[in-house]
N, CA, C and O atoms as a Tripos MOL2 file, in Angstrom:
@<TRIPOS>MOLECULE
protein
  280   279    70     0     0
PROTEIN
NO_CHARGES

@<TRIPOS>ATOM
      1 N         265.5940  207.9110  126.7140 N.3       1 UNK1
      2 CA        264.9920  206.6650  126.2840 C.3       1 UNK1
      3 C         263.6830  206.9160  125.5400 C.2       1 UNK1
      4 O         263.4500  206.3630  124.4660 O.2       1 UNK1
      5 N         263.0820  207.5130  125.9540 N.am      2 UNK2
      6 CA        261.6070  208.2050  125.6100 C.3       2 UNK2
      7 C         262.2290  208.7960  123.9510 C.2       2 UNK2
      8 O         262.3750  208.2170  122.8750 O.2       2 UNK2
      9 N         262.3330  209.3910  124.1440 N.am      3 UNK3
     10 CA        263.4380  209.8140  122.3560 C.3       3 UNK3
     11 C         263.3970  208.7670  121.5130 C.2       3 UNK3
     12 O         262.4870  208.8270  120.6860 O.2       3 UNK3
     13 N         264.1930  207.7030  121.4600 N.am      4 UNK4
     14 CA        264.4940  206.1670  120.7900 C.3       4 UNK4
     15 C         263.0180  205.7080  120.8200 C.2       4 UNK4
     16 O         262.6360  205.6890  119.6490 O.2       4 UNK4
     17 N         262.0100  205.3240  121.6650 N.am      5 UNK5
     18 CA        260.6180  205.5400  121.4780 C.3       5 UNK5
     19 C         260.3860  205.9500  120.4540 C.2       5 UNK5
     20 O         260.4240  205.4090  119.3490 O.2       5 UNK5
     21 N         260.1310  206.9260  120.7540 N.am      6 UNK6
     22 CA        259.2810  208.0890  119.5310 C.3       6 UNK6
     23 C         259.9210  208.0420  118.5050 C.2       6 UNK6
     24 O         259.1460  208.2150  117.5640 O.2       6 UNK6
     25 N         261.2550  207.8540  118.0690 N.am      7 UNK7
     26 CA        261.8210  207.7520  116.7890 C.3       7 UNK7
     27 C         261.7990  206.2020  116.5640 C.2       7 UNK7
     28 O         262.1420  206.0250  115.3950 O.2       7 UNK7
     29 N         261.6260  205.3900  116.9760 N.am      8 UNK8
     30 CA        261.1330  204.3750  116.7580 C.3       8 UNK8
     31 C         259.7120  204.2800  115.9470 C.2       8 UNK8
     32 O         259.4570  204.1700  114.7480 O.2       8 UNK8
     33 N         258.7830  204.3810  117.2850 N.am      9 UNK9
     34 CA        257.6560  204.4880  116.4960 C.3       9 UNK9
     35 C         257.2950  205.1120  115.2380 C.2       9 UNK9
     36 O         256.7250  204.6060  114.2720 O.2       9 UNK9
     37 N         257.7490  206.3770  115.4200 N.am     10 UNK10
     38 CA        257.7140  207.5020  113.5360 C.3      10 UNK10
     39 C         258.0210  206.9880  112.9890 C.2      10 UNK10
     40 O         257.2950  207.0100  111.9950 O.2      10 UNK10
     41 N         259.0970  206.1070  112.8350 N.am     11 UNK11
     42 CA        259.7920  205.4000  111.4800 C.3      11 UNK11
     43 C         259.0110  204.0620  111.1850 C.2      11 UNK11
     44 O         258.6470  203.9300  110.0170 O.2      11 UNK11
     45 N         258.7130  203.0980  112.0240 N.am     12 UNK12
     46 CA        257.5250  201.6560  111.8880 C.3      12 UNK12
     47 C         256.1540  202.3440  111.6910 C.2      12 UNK12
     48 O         255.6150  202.4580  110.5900 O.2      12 UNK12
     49 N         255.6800  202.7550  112.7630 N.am     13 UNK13
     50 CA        254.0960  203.0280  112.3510 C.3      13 UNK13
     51 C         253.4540  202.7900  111.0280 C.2      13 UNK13
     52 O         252.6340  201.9400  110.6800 O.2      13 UNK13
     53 N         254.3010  204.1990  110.0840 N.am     14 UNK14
     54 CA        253.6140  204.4260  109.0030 C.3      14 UNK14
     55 C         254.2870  203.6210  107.8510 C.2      14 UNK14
     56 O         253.7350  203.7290  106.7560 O.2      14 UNK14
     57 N         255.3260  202.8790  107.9200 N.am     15 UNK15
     58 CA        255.1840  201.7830  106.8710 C.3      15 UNK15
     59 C         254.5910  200.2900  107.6060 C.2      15 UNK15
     60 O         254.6990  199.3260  106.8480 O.2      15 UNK15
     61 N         254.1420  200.0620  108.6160 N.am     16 UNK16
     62 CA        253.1430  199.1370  108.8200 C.3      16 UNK16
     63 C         251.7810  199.6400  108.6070 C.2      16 UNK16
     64 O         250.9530  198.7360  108.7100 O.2      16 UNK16
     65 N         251.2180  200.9440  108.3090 N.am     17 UNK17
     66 CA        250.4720  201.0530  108.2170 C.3      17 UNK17
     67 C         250.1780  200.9300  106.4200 C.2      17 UNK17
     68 O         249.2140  200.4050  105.8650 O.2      17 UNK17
     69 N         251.2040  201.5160  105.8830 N.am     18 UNK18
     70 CA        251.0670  201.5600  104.5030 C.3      18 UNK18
     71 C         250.8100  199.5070  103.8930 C.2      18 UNK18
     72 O         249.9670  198.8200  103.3160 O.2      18 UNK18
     73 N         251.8390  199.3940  104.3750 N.am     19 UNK19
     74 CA        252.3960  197.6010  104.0850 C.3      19 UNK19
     75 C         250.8140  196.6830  104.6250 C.2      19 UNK19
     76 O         250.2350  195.9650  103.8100 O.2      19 UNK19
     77 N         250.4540  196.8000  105.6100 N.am     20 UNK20
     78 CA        249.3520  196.3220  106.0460 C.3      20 UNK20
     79 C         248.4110  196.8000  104.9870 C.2      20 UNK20
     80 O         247.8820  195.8490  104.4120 O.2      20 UNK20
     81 N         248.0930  197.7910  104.6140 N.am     21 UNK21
     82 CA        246.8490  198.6710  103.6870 C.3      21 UNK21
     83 C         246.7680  198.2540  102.3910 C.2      21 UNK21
     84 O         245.7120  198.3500  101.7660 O.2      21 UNK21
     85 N         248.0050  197.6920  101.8010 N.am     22 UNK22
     86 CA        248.1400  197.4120  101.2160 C.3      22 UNK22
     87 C         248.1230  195.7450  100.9570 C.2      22 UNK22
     88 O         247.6400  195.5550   99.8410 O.2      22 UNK22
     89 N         248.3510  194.9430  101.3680 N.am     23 UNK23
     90 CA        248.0650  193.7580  101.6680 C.3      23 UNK23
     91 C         246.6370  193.6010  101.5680 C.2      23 UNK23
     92 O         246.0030  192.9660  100.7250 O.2      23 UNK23
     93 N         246.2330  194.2530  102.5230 N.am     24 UNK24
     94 CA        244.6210  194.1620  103.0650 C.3      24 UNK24
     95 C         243.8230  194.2150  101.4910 C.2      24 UNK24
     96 O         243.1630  193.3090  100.9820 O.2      24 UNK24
     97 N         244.0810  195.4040  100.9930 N.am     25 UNK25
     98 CA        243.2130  195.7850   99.5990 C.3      25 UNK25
     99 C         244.0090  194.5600   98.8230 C.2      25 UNK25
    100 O         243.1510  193.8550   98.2930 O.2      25 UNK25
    101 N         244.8990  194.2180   98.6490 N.am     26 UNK26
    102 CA        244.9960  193.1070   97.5520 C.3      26 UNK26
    103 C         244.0060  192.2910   97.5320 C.2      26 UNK26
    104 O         243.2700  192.0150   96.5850 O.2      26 UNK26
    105 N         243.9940  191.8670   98.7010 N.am     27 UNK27
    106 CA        243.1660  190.3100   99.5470 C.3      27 UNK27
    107 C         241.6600  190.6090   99.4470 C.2      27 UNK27
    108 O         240.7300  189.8410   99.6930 O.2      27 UNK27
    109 N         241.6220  191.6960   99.0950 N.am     28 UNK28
    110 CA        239.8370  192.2030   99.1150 C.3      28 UNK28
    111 C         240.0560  192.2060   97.4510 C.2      28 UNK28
    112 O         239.4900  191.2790   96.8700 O.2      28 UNK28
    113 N         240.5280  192.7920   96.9350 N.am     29 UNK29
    114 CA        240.6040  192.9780   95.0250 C.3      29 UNK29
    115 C         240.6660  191.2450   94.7390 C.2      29 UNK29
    116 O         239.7280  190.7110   94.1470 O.2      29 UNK29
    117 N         241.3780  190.7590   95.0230 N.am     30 UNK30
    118 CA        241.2620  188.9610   94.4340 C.3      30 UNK30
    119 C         240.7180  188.6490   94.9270 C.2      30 UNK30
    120 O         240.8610  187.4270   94.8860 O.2      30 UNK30
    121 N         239.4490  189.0830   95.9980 N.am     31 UNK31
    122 CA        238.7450  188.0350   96.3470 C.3      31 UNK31
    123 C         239.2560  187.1090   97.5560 C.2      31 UNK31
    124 O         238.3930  186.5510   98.2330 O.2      31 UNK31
    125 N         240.5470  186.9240   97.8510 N.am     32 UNK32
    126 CA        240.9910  185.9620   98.8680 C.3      32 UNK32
    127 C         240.6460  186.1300  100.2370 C.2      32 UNK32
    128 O         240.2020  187.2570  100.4590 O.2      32 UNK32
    129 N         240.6950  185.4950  101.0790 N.am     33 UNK33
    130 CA        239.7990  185.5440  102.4250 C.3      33 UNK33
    131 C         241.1940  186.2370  103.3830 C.2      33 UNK33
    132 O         242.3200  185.7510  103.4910 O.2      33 UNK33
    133 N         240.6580  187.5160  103.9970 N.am     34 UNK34
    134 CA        241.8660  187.8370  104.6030 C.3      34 UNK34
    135 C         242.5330  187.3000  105.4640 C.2      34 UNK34
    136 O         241.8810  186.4160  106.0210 O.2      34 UNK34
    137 N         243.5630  187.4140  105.8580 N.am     35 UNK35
    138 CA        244.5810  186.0810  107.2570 C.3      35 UNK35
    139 C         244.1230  186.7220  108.0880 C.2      35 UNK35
    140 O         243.7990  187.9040  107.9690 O.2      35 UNK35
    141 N         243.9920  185.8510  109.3450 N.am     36 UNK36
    142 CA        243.5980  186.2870  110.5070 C.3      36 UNK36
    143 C         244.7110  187.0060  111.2590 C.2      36 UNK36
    144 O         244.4380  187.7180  112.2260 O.2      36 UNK36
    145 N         245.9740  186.8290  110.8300 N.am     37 UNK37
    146 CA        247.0400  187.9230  111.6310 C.3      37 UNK37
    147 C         246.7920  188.8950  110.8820 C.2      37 UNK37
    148 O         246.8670  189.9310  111.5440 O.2      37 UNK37
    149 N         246.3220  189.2400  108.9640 N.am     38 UNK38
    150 CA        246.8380  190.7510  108.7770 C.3      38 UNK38
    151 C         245.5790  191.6650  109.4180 C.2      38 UNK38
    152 O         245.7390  192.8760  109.5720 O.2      38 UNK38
    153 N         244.4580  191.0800  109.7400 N.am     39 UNK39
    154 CA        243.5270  191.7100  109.7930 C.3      39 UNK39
    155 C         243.8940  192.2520  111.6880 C.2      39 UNK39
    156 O         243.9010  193.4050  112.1200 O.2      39 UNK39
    157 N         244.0730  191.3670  112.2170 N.am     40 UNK40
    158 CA        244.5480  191.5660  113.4470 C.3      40 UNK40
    159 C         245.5850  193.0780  113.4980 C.2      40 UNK40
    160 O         245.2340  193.9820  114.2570 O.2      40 UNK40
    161 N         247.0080  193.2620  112.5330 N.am     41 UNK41
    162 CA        247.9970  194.2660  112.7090 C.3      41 UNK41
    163 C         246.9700  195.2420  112.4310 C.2      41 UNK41
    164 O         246.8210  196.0810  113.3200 O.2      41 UNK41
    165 N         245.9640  195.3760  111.0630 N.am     42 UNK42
    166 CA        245.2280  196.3210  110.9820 C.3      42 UNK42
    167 C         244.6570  196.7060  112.4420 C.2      42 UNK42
    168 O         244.9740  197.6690  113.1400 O.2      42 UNK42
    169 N         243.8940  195.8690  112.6560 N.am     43 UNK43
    170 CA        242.8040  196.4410  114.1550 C.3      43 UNK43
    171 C         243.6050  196.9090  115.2610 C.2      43 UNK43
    172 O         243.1420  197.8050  115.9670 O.2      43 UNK43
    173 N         245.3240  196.1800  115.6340 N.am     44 UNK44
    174 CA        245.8650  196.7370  116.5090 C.3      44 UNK44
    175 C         246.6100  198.1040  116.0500 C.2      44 UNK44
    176 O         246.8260  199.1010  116.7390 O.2      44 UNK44
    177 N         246.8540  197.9310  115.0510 N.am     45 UNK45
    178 CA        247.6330  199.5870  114.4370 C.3      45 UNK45
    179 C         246.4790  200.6960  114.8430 C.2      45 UNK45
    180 O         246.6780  201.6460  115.6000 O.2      45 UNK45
    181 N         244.8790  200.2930  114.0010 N.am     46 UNK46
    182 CA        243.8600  201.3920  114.4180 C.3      46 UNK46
    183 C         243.8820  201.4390  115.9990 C.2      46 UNK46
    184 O         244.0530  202.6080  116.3440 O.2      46 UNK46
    185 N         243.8020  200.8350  116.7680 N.am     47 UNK47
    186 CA        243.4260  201.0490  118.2590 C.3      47 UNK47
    187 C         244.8780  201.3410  118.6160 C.2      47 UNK47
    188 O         244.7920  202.5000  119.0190 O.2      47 UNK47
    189 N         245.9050  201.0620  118.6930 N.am     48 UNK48
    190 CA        246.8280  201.6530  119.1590 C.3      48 UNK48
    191 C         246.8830  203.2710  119.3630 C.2      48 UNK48
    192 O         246.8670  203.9490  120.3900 O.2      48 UNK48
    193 N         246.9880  203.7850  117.3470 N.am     49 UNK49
    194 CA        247.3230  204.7030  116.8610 C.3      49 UNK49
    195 C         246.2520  205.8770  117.7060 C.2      49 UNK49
    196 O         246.6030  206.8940  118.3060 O.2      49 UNK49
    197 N         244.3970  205.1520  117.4450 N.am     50 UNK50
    198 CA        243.2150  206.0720  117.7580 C.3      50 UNK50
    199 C         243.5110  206.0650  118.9090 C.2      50 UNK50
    200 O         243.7700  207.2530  119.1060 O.2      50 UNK50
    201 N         243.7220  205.3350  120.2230 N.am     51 UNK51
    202 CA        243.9400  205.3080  121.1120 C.3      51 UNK51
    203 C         245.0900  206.7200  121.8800 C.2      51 UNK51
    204 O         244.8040  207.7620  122.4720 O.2      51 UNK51
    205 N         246.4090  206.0880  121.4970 N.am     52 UNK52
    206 CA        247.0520  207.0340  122.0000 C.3      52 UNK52
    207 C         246.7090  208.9150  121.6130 C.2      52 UNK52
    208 O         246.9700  209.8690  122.3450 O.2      52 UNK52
    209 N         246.1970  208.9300  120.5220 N.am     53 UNK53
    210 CA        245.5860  210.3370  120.0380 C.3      53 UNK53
    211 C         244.2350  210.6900  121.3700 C.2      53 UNK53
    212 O         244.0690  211.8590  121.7190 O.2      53 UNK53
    213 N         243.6070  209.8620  121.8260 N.am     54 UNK54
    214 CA        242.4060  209.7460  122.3600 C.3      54 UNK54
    215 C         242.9240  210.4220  124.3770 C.2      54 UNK54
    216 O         242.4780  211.2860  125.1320 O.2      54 UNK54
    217 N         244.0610  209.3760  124.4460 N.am     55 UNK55
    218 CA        244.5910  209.7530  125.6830 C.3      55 UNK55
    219 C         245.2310  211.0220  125.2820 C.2      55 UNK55
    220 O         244.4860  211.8290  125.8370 O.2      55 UNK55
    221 N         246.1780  211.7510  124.6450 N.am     56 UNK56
    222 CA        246.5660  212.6900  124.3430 C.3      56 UNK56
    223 C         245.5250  213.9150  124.4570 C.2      56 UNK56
    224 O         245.7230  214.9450  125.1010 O.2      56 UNK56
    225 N         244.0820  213.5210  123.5120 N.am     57 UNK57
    226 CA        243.4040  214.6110  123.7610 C.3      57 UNK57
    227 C         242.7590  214.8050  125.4050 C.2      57 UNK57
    228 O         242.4130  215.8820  125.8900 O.2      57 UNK57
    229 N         242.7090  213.5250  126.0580 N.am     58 UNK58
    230 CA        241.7480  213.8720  127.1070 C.3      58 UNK58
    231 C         242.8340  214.3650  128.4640 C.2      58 UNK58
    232 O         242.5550  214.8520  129.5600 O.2      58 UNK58
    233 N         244.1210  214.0090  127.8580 N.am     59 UNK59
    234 CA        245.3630  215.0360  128.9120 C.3      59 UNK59
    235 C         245.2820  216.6860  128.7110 C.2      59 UNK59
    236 O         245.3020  217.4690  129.6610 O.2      59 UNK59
    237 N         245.2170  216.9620  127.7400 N.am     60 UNK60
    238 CA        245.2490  218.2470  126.6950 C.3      60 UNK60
    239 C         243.8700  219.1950  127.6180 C.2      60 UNK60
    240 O         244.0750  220.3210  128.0700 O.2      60 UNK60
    241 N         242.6790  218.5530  127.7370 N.am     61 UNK61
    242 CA        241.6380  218.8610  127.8710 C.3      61 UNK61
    243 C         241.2200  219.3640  129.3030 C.2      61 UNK61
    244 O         240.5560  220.3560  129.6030 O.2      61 UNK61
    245 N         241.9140  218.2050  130.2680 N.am     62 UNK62
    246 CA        241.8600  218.4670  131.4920 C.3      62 UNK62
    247 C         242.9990  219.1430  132.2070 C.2      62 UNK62
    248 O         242.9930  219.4890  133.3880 O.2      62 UNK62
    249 N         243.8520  219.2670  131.4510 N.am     63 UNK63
    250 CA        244.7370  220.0290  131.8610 C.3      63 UNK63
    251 C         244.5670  221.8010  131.3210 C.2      63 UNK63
    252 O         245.3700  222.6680  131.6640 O.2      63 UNK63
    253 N         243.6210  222.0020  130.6240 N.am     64 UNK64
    254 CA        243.1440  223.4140  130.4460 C.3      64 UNK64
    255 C         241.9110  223.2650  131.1900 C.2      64 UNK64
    256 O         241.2780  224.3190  131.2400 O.2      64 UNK64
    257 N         241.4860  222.4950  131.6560 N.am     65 UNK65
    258 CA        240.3270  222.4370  132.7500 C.3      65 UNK65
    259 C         240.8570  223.1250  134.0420 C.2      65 UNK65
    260 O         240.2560  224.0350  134.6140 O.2      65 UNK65
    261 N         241.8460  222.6840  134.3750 N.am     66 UNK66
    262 CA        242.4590  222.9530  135.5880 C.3      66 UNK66
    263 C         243.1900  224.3510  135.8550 C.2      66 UNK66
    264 O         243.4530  225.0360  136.8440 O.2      66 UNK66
    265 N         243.4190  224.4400  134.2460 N.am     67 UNK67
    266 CA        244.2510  226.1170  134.2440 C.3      67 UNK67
    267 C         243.1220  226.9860  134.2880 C.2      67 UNK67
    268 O         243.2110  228.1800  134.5740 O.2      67 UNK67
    269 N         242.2350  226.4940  134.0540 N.am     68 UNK68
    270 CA        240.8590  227.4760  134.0010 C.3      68 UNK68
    271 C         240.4630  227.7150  135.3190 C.2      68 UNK68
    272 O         240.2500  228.9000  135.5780 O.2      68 UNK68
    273 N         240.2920  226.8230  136.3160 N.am     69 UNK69
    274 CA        239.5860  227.2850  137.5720 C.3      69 UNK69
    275 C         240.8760  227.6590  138.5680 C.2      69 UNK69
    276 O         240.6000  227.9230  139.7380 O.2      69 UNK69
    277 N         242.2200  227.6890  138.1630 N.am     70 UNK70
    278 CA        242.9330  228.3800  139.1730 C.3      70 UNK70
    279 C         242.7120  229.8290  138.9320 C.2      70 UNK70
    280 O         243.2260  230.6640  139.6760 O.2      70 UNK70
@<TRIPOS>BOND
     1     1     2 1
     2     2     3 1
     3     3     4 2
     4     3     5 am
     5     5     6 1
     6     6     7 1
     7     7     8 2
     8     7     9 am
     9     9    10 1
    10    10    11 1
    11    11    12 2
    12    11    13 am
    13    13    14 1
    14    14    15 1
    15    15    16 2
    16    15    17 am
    17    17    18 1
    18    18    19 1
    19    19    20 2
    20    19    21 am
    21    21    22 1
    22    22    23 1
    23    23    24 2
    24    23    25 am
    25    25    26 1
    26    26    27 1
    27    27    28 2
    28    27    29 am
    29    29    30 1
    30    30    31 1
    31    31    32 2
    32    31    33 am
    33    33    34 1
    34    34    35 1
    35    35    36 2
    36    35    37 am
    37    37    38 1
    38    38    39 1
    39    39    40 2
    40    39    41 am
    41    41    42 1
    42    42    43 1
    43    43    44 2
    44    43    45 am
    45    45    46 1
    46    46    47 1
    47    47    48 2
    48    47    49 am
    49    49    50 1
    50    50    51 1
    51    51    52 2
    52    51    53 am
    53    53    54 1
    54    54    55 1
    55    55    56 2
    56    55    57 am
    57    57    58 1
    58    58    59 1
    59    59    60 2
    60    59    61 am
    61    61    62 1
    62    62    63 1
    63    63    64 2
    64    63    65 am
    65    65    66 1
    66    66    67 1
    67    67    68 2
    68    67    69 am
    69    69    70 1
    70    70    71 1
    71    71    72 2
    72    71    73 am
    73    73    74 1
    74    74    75 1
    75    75    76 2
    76    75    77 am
    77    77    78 1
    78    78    79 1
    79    79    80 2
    80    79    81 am
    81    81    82 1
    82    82    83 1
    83    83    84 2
    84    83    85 am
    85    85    86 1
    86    86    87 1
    87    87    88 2
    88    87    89 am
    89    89    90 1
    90    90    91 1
    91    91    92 2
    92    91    93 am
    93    93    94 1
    94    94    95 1
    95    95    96 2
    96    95    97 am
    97    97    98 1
    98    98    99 1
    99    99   100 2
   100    99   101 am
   101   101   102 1
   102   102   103 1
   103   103   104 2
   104   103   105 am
   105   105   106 1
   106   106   107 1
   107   107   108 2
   108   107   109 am
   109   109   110 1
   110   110   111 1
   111   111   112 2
   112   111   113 am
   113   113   114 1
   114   114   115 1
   115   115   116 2
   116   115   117 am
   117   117   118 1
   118   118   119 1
   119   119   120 2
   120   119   121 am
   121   121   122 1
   122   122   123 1
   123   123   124 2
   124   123   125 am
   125   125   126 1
   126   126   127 1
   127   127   128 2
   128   127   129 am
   129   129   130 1
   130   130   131 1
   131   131   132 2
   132   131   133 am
   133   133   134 1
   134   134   135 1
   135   135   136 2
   136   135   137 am
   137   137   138 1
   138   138   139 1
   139   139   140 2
   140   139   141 am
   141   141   142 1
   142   142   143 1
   143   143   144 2
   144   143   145 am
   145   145   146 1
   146   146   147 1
   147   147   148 2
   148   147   149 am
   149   149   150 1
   150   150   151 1
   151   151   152 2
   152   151   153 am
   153   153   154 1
   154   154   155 1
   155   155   156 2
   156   155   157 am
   157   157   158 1
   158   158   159 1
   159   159   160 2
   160   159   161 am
   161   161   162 1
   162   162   163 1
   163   163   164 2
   164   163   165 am
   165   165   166 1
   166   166   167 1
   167   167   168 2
   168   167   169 am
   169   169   170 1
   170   170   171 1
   171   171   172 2
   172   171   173 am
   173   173   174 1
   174   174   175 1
   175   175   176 2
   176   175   177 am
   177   177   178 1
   178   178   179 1
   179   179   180 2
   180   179   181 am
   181   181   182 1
   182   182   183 1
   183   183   184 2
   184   183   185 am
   185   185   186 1
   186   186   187 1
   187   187   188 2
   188   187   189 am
   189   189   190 1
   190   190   191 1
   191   191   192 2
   192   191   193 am
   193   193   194 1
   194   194   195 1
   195   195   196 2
   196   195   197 am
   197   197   198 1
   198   198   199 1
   199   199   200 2
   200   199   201 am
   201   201   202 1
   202   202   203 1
   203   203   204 2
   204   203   205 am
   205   205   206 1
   206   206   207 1
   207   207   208 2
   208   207   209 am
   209   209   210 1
   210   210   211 1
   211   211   212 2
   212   211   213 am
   213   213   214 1
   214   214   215 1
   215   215   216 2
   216   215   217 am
   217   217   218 1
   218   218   219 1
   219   219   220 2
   220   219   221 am
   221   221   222 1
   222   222   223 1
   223   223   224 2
   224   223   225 am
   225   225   226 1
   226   226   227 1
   227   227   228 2
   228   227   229 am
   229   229   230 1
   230   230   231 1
   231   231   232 2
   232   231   233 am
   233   233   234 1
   234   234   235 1
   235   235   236 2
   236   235   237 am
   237   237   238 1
   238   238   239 1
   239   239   240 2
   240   239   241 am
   241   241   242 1
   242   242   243 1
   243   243   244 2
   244   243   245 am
   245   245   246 1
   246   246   247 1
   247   247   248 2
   248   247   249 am
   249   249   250 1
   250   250   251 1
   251   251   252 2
   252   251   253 am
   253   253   254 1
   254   254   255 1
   255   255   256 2
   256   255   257 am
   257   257   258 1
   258   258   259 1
   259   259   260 2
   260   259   261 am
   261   261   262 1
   262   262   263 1
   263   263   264 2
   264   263   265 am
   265   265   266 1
   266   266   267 1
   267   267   268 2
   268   267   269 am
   269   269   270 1
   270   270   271 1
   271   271   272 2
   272   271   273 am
   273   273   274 1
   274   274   275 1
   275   275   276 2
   276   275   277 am
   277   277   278 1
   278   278   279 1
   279   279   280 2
@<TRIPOS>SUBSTRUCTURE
     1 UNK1         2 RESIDUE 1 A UNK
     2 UNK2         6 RESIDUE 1 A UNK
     3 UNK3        10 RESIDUE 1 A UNK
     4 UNK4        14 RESIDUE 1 A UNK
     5 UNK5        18 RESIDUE 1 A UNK
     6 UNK6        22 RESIDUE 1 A UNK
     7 UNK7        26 RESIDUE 1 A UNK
     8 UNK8        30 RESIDUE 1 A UNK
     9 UNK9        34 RESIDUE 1 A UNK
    10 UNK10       38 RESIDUE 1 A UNK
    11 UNK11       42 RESIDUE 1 A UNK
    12 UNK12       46 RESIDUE 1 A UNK
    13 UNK13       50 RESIDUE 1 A UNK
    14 UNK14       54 RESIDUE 1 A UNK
    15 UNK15       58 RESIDUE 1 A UNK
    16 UNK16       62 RESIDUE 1 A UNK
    17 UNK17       66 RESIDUE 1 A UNK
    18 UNK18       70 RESIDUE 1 A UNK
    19 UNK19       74 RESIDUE 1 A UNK
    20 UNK20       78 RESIDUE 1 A UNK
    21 UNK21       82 RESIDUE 1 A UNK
    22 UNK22       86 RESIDUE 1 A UNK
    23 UNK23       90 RESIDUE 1 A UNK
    24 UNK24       94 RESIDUE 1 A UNK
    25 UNK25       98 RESIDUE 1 A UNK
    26 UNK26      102 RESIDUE 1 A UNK
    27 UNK27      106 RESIDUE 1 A UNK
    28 UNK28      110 RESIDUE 1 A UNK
    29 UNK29      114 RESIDUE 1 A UNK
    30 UNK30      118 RESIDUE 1 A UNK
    31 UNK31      122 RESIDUE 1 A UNK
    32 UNK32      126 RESIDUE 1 A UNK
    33 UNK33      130 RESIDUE 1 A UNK
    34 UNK34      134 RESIDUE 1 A UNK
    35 UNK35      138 RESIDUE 1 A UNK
    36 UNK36      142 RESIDUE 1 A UNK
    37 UNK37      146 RESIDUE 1 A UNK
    38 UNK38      150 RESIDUE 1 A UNK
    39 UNK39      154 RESIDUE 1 A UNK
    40 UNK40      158 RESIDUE 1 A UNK
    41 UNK41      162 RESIDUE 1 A UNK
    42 UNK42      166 RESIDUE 1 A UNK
    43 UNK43      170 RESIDUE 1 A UNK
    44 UNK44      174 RESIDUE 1 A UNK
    45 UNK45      178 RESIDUE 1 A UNK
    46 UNK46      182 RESIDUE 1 A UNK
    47 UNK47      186 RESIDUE 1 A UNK
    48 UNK48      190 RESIDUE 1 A UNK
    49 UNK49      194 RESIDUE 1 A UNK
    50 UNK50      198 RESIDUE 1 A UNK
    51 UNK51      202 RESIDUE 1 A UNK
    52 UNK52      206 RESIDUE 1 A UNK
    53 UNK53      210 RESIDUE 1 A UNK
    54 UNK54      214 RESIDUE 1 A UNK
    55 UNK55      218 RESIDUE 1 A UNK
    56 UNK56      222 RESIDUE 1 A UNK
    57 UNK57      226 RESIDUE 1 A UNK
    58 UNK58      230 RESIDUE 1 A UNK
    59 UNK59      234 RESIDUE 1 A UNK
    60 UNK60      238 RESIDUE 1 A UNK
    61 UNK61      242 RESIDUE 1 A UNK
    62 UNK62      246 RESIDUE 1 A UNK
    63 UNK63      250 RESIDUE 1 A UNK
    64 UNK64      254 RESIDUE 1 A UNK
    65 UNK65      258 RESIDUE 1 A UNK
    66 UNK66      262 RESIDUE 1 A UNK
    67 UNK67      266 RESIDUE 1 A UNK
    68 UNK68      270 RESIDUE 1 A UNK
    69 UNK69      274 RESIDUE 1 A UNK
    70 UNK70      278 RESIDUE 1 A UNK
């Protein structure tokens, strides 16, 4: 199940990230006031994305913490 996950996510992520980025800079180039949902996918894509990298590193970290003092 974890599999279908992760190939899930790889395949959405980065064209919501592109599709959102793109939106976003239009709406800033004309001048138009951005929507309050695209700005929202932006902020949840960044905190998702920074996030899970963030838990990843601090597993990574303490788990060579631990290999260290055995």
């Amino acid at each position: 199940m974890n599999g279908w996950i992760d190939l899930i996510k790889a395949a959405v992520r980065p064209f919501l990230i592109v599709w959102g980025a793109v939106l976003y800079s239009i709406c800033l180039i004309k001048g138009i006031a951005v929507p309050d949902i695209l700005a929202g996918l932006i902020a949840a894509i960044a905190v998702e994305y920074f996030g899970e990298r963030a838990v990843l590193r601090i597993k990574e970290s303490s788990d060579n913490n631990t290999k260290g003092e055995s």
